[in-house]
Backbone as CSV, one residue per row, in Angstrom:
resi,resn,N_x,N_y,N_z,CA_x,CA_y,CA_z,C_x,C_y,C_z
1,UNK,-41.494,-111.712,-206.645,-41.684,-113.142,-206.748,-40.972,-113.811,-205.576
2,UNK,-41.538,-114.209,-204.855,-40.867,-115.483,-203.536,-40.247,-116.322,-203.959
3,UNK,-38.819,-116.356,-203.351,-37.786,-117.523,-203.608,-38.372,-118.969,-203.671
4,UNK,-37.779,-119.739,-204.266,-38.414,-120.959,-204.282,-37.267,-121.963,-203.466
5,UNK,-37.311,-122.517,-202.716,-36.302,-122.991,-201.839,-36.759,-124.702,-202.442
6,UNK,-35.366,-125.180,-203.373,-35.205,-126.715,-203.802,-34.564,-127.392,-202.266
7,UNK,-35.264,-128.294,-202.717,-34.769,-129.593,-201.627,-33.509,-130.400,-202.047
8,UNK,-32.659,-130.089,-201.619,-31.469,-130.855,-202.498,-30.844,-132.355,-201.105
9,UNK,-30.837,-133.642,-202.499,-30.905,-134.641,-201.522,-29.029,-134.675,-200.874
10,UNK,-28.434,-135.081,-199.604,-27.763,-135.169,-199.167,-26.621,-136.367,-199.616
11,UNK,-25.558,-136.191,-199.801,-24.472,-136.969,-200.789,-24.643,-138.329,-200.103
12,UNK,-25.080,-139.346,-200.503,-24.863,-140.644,-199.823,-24.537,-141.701,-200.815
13,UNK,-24.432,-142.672,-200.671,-24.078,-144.154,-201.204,-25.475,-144.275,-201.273
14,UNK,-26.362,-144.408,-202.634,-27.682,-145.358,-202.124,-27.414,-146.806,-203.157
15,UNK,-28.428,-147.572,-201.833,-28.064,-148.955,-202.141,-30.042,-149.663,-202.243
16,UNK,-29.819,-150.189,-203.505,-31.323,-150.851,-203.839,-31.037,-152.077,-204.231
17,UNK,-32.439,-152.805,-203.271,-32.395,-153.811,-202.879,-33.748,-154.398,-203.326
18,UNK,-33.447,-155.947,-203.985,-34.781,-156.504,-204.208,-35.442,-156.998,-203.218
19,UNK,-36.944,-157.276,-202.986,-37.493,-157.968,-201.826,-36.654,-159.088,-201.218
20,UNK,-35.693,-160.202,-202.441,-35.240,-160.870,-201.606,-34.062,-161.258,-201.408
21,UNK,-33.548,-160.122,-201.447,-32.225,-160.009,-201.217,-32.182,-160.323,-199.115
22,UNK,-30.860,-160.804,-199.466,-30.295,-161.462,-197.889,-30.458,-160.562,-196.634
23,UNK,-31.115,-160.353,-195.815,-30.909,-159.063,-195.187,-29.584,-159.106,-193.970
24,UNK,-28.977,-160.554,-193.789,-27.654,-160.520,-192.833,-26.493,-159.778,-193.965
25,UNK,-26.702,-160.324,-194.921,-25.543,-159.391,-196.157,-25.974,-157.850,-196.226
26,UNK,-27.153,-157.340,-196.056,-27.444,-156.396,-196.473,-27.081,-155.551,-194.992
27,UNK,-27.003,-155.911,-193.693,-26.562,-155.485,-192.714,-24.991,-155.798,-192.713
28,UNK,-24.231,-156.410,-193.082,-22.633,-156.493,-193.263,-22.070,-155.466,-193.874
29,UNK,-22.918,-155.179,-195.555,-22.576,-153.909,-196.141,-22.983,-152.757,-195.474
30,UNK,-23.797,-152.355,-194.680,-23.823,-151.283,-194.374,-22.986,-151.222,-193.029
31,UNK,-22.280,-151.838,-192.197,-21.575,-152.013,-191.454,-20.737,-151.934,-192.456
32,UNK,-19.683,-152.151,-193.165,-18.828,-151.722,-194.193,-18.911,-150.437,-194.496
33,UNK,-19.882,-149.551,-195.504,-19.764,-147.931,-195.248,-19.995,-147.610,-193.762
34,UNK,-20.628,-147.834,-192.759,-20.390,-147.358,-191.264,-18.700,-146.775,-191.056
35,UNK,-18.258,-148.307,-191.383,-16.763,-147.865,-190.792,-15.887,-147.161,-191.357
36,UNK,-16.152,-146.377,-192.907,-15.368,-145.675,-193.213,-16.025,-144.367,-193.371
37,UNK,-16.863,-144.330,-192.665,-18.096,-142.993,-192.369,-18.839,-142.216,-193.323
38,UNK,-19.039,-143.459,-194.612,-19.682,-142.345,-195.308,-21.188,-142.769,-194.943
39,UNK,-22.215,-141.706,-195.514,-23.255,-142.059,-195.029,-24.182,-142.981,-196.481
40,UNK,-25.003,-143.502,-196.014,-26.087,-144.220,-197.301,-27.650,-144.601,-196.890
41,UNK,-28.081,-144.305,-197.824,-30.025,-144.647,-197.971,-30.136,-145.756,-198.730
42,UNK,-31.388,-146.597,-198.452,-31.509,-147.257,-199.133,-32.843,-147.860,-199.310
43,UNK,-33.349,-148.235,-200.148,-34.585,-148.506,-200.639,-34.969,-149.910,-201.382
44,UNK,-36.350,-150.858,-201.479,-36.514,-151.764,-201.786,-36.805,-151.602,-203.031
45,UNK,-36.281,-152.496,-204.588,-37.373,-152.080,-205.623,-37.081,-153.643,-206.106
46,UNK,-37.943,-154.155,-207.051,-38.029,-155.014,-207.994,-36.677,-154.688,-208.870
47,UNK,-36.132,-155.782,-209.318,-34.998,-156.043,-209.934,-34.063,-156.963,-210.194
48,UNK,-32.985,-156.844,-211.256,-31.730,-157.711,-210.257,-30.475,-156.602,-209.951
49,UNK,-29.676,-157.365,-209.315,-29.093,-156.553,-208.691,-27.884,-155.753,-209.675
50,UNK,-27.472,-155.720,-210.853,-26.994,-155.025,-211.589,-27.524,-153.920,-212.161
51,UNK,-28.786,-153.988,-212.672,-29.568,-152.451,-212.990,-30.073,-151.814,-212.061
52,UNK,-29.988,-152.378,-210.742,-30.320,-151.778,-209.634,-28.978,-150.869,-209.032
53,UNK,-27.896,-151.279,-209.105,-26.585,-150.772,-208.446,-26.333,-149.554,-209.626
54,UNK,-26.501,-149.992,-211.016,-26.680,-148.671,-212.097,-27.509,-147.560,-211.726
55,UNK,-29.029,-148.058,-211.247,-29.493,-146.775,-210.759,-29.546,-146.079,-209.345
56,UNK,-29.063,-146.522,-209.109,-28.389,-146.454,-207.307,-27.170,-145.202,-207.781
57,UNK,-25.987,-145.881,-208.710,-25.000,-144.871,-208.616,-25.670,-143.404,-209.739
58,UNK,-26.390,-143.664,-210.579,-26.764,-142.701,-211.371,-27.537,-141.710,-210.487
59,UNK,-28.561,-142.147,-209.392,-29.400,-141.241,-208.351,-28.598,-140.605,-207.448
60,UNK,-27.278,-141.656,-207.447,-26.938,-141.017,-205.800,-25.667,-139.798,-206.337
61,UNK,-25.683,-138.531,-205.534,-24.890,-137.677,-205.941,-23.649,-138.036,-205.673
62,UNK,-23.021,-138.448,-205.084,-21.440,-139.316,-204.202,-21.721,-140.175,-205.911
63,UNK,-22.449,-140.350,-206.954,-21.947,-141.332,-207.817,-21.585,-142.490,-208.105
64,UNK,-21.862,-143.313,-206.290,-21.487,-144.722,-206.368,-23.085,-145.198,-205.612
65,UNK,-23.045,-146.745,-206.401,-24.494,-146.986,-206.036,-24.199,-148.817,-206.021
66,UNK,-24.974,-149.443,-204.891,-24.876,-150.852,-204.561,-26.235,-151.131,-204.814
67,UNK,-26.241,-152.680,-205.613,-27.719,-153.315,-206.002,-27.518,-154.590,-205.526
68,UNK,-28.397,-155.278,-205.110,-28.128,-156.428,-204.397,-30.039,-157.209,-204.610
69,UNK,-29.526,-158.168,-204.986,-30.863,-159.586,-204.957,-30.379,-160.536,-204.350
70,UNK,-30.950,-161.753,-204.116,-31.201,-162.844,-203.981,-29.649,-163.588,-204.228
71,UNK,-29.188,-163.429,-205.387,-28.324,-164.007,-205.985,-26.863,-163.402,-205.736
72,UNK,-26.998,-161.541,-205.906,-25.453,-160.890,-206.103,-25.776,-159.396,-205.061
73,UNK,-24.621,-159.039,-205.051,-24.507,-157.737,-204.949,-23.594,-156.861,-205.472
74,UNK,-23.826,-156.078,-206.162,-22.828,-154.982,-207.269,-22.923,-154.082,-206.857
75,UNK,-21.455,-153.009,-206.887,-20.923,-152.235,-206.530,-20.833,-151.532,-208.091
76,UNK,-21.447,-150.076,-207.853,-21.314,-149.840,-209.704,-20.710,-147.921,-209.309
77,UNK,-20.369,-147.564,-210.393,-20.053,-145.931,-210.226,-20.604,-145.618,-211.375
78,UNK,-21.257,-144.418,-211.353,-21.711,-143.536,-212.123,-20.810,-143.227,-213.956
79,UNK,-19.306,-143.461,-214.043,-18.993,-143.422,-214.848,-18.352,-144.586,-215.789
80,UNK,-18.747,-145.892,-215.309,-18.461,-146.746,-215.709,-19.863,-147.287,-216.917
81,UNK,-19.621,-148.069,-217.488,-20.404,-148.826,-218.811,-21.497,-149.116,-217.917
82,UNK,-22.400,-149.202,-218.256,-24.221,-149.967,-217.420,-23.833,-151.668,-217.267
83,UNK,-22.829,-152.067,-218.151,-22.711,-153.394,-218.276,-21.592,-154.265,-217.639
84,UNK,-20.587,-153.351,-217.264,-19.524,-153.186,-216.512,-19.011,-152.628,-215.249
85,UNK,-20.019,-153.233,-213.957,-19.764,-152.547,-212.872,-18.205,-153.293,-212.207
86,UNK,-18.105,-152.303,-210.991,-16.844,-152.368,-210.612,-16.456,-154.070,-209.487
87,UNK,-17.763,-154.356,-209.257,-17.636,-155.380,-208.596,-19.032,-156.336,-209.110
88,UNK,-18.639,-157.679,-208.103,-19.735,-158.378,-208.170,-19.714,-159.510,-207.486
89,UNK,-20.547,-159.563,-205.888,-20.100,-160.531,-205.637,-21.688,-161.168,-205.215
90,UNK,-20.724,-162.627,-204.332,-22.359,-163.278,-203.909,-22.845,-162.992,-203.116
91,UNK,-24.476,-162.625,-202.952,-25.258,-162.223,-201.947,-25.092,-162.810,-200.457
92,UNK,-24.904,-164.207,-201.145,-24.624,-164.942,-199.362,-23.301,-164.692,-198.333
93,UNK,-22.651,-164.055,-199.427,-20.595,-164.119,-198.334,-21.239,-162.813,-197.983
94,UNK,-21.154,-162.885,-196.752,-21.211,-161.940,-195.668,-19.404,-161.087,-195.471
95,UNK,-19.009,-161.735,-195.209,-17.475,-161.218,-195.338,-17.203,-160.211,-196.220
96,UNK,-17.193,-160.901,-197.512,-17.048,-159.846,-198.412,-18.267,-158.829,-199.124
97,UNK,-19.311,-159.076,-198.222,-20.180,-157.910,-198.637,-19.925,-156.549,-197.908
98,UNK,-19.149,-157.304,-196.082,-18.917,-155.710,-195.403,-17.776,-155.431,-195.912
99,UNK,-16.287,-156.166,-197.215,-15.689,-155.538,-197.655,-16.281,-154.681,-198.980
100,UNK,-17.683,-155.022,-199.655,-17.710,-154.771,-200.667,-18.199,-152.656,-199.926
101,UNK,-19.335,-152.971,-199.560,-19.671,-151.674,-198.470,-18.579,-151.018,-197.936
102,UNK,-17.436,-151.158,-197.373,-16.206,-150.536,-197.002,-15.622,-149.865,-198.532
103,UNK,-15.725,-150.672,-199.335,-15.204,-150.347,-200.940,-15.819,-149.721,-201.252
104,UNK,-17.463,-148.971,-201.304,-18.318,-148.232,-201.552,-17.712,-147.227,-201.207
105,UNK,-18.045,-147.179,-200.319,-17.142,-145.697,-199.176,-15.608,-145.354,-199.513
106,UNK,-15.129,-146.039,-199.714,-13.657,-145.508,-200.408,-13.403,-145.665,-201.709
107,UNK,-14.138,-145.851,-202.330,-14.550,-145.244,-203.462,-14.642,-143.692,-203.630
108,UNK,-16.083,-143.704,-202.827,-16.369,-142.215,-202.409,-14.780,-141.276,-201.898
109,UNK,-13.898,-141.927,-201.452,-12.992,-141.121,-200.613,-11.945,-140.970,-201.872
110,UNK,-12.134,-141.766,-202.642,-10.739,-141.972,-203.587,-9.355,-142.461,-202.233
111,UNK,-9.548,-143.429,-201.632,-8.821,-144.383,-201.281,-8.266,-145.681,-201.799
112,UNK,-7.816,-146.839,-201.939,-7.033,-147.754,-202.481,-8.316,-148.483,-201.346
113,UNK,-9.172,-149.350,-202.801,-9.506,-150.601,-202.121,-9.577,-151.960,-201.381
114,UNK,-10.236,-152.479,-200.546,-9.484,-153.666,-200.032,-9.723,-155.071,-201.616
115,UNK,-8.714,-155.384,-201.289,-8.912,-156.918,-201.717,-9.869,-157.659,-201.288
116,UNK,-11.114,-157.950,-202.563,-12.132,-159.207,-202.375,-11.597,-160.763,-202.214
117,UNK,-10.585,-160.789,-203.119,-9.896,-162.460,-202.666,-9.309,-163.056,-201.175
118,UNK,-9.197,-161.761,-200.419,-8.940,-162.382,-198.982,-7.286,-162.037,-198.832
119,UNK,-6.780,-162.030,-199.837,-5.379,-161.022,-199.768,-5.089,-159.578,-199.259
């Protein structure tokens, strides 16, 4: 019988995004994981951005997953409540979306996060 060779997907941050979600925020966060080098995919789906960041961290093997609409963007991990992600901020602050994306990634690292309040 010939081996069957699985495709196994590569550990990333994936981050899902509704059609109208911000795309200057959505380039801040990924400039945020850039700089702490982890890598991430990401894909468009219908949603809002909380059951989207749930299935983001549930797909992605790294376990952490960002959802982002119109309105928010959430930062969620795989072992937290569906109803209780780890962050949540507004789609429009650019600032703290490339901290929220930096927080993705050190997450992933088990590092000490930055402060969203600007502290």
């Amino acid at each position: 019988m010939p081996a069957v060779q699985l495709e196994m997907s590569k550990p990333t941050v994936h981050v899902l995004c509704s059609p109208d979600a911000p795309s200057a925020a959505f380039k801040e966060l990924l400039y945020g994981l850039e700089e702490e080098g982890i890598p991430w995919e990401n894909d468009t789906k219908a949603g809002g951005a909380l059951p989207l960041a749930w299935e983001a961290a549930q797909a992605s093997r790294l376990g952490v997953g960002v959802g982002m609409d119109g309105q928010s963007i959430v930062l969620h991990f795989n072992k937290l409540d569906r109803e209780q992600p780890l962050y949540r901020i507004p789609a429009r602050s650019l600032g703290l979306a490339r901290v929220l994306g930096a927080n993705a990634a050190r997450l992933v690292k088990k590092l000490p996060l930055k402060p969203l309040d600007g502290r």
